[in-house]
N, C-alpha and C positions, 0 to 999 in steps of 0.2 A: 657211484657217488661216494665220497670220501666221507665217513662221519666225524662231524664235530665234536671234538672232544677236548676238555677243561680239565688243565691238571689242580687238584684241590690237596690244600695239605692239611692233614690231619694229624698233630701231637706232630710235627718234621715227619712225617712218610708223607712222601706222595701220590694219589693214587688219580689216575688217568679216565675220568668217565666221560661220557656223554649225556646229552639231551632226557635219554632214557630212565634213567636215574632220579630219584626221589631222594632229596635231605628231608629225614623226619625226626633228627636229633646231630647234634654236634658231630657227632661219632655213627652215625647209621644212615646208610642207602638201602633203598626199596628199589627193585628193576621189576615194577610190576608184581605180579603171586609168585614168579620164575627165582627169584637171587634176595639174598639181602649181604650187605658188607657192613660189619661194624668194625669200628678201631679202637681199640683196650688197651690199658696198661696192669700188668702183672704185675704185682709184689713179692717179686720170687724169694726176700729174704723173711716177707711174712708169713707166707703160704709154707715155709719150710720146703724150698723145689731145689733138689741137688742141683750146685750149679757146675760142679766136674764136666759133666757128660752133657749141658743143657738139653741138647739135641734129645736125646735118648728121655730125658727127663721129661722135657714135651710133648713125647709123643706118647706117653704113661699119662700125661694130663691130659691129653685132647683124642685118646683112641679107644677111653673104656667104652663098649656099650649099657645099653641098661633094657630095662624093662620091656619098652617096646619097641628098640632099635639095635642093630647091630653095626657093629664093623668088618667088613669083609676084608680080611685078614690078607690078602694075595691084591689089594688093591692100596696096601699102606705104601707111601713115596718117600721119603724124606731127601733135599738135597741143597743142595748153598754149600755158605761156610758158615764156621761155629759165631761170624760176626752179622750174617743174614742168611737163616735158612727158609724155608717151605714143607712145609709136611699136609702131606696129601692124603685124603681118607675117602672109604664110601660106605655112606651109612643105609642100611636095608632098614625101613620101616615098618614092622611085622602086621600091624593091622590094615595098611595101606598099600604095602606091596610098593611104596613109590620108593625111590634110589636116590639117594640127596649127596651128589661131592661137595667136598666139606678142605677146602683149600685155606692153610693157615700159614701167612708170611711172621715169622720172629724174628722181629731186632733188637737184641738184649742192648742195655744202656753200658755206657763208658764203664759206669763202676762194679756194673755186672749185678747191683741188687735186683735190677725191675729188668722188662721186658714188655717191646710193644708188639702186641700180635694185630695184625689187619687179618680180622676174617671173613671169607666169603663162603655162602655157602648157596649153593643151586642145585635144581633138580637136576637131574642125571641127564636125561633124555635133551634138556635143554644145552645143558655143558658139552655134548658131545656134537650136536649140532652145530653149535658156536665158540668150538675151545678156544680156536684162535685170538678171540674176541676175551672171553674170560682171563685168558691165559695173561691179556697184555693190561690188563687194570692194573696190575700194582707186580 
């Protein structure tokens, strides 16, 4: 069976969902306890975020760990072009042991100040069951 899916645009990206999917805010889906995807706009001339390298720049904002999570370092992806990329993470949750892919699309604006990220982030175990599926939302 084919699944029915609605492309929905959020801030001009558009992102390909289904049935499955929960709008709980203008910019956020729920796929059940498994995913959430929100869609953000960056202020990269506020935030002071080099915009030479973006790519490189975004992956310094979106790959520190902290306290009780890591980044597994041999699973960082980056790829596109410097006018739409992806950078792909997996974050180890130390007190839970659970594994969260953490899939961020950037598409920096005409004038290069801001940037929209669409993020999705899913448990591990579910993403690899269903890459194909993940892979083709946005």
């Amino acid at each position: 069976a084919k699944r029915v899916t609605e492309v929905r645009t959020v801030d001009g990206l558009q992102l390909t969902l289904d049935g499955q999917w929960t709008m709980v805010a203008d910019n956020t889906y729920f796929l059940g306890n498994s995913a959430v995807i929100i869609v953000d706009t960056i202020d990269l001339e506020a935030m002071g975020i080099p915009r030479d390298n973006l790519p490189l720049s975004m992956v310094r904002l979106f790959s520190p760990s902290s306290g009780g999570s890591w980044a597994i370092p041999g699973e960082l992806g980056v790829s596109g072009t410097a006018k739409r990329f992806r950078i792909v993470n997996l974050f180890q949750d130390g007190p839970t042991g659970i594994r969260n892919r953490d899939i961020k699309l950037c598409v920096p604006s005409a004038d290069g100040k801001k940037c929209m990220v669409v993020s999705l982030s899913v448990q591990e175990t579910a993403y690899k069951d269903n890459k194909a599926y993940f892979d083709s939302l946005f």
